[in-house]
N, C-alpha and C positions, 0 to 999 in steps of 0.2 A: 464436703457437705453441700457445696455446690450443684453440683454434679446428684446429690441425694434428691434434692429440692426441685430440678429440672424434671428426673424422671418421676417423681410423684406429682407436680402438676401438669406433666405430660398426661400419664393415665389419666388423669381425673379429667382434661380437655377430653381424650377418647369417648372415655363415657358419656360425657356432655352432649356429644354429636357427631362425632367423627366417622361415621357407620358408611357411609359411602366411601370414603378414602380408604377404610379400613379391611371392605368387601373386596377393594380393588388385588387381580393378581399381581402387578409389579409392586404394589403396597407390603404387601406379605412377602416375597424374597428380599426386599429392602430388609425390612423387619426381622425375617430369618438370617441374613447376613449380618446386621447389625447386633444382634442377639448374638451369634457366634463371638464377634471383635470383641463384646460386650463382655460375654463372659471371661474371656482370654487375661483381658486388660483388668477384670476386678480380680481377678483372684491371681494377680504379680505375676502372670508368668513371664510378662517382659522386664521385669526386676529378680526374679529368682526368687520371691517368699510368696507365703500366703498370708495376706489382710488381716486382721483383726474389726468386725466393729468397733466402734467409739461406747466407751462405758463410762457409766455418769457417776455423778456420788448421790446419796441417799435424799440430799435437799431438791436434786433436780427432779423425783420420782412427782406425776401427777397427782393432783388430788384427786381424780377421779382416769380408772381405764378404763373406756368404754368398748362394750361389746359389738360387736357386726356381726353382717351373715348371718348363719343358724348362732342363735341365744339361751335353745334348750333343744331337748330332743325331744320327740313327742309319740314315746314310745314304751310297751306296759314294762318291758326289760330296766329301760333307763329308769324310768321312775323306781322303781322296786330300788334299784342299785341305788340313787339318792338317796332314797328312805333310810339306807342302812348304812349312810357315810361312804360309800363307795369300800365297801370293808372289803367285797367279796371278789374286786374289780381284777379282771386280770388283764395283762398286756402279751399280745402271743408274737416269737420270732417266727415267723416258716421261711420256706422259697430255697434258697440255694444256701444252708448253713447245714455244717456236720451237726449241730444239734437244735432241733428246734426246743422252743423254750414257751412256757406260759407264767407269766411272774407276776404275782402278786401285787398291790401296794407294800406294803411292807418288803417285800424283798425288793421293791425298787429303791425304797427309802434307806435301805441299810446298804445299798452300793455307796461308793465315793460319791459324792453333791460338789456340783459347781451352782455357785450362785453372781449372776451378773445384772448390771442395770443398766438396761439398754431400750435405745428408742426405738419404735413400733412404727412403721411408716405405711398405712392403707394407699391403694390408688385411688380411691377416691379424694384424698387429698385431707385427713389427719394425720395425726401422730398424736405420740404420748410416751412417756417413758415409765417404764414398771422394773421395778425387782424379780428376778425370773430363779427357782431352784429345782434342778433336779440334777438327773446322772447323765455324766455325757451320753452320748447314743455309739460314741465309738466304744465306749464299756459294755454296753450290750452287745454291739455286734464280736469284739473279743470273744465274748463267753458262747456266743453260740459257733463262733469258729466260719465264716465267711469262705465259700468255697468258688476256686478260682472258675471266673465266666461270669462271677454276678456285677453288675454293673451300677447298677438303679437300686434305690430302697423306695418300696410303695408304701405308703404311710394308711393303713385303715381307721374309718372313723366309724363312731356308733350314730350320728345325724346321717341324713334324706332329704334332699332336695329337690323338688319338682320328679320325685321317680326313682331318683339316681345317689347312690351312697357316696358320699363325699369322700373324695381319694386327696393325695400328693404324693410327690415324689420327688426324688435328688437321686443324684450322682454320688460316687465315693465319694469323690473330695468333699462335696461337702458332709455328709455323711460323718467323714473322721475330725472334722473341725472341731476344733475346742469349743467354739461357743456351741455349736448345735446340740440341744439339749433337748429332753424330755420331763417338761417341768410338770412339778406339782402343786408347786405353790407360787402366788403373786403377792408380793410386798411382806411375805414372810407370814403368810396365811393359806391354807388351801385354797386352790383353784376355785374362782365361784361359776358358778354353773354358767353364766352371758360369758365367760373365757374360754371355757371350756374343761369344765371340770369332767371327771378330776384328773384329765394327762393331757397337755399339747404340746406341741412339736413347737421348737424355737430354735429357728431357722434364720439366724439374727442378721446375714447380709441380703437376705430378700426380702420383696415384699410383702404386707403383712395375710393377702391370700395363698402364700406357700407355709403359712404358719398353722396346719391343720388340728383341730380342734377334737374334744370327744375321742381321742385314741383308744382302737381297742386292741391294737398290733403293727408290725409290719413285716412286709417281705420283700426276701431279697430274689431281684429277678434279671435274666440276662439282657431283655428289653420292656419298655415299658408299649411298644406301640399294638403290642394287641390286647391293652388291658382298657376298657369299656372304649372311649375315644379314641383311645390310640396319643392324643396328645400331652399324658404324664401326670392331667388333673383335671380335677371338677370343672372348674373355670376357663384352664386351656383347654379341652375339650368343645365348650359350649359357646364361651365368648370369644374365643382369640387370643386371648392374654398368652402374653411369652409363658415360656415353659423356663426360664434361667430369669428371671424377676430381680437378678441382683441390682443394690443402690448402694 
């Protein structure tokens, strides 16, 4: 938790001002090196397991999760789709799978559900703890059958940011993690639209900018570095932010 706490008011110093230290090149191989140790050391590979998040019980759930980033979409598609409960909403596999897939609500809802309550840690220096339910994401990628060479899962969104469609991405490992889920519901109610109704990515050992919002799919790919930046996401791309955001 320590350790949780350092690197979220680290981030949130960066944004504060850190723009020159941050521009510097020996800044950034530091950065990239420690990012490598970083990732190595959170997901046990010097113990032999993989981590678990910390899961709360129901009394510890916030009275209020507040939204960041995009809060709605503002677009004639999205609207229509709210209008209609997100009835019609599909979620599509492509990229490197023996079968691509486009799956309904409903056919996401009638997969096996993992439901956990887990804390939300922003670099700008909140958190909160919410009730997260949907199907794991390693049961999607099962059914569409993952074909050897893929590497990366790019995560698409239905928001636009200054031009640019809002991406992420992970690795297998995490990828097959028990907690990484693709929820549908917060505190045992559909997703509200400032969450990112009605599907987000809960990516529960990273920061809460790798938790991508507005899902309308993803793909599987062998790199991610020539997809828009090249750096794996919205944010990595544009601001710098590590690409392995683990806490």
């Amino acid at each position: 938790m320590q350790r949780r706490n350092f690197l979220v008011a680290a981030g949130a110093a960066f944004l504060a001002g850190c723009n020159e230290i941050g521009n510097s090149r020996w800044f950034g191989k530091i950065v990239d090196g420690a990012q490598s140790w970083h990732r190595g050391l959170h997901r046990g590979l010097a113990f032999g397991r993989i981590p678990m998040a910390p899961e709360y019980n129901r009394a510890d759930i916030s009275p209020f999760f507040r939204g960041n980033g995009s809060q709605d979409v503002d677009t004639d598609a999205y609207r229509s789709a709210e209008a209609e409960g997100f009835a019609n909403w599909q979620f599509t596999v492509t990229g490197m799978v023996d079968n691509e897939l486009s799956l309904s609500m409903d056919q996401l809802r009638a997969l096996p559900q993992r439901t956990q309550i887990t804390r939300h840690d922003c670099v700008e220096g909140w958190s909160a703890i919410g009730e997260w339910t949907g199907p794991q994401l390693s049961d999607i990628l099962d059914a569409a059958g993952v074909r050897k060479g893929a590497n990366y899962v790019i995560f698409r969104c239905a928001d636009n940011l200054n031009g640019q469609d809002y991406y992420e991405s992970c690795d297998m490992d995490d990828a097959y993690h028990p907690q990484t889920i693709i929820a549908h519901e917060l505190n045992g109610e559909p997703l509200p639209v400032r969450n990112g109704a009605p599907l987000r990515l809960r990516i529960e050992r990273q920061l809460g900018y790798k938790h991508a919002k507005y899902l309308t799919g993803i793909e599987l790919v062998a790199d991610y570095r020539d997809i828009a930046g090249g750096e794996g996401g919205y944010w990595e791309d544009r601001s710098g932010y590590q690409w392995y955001a683990g806490i």
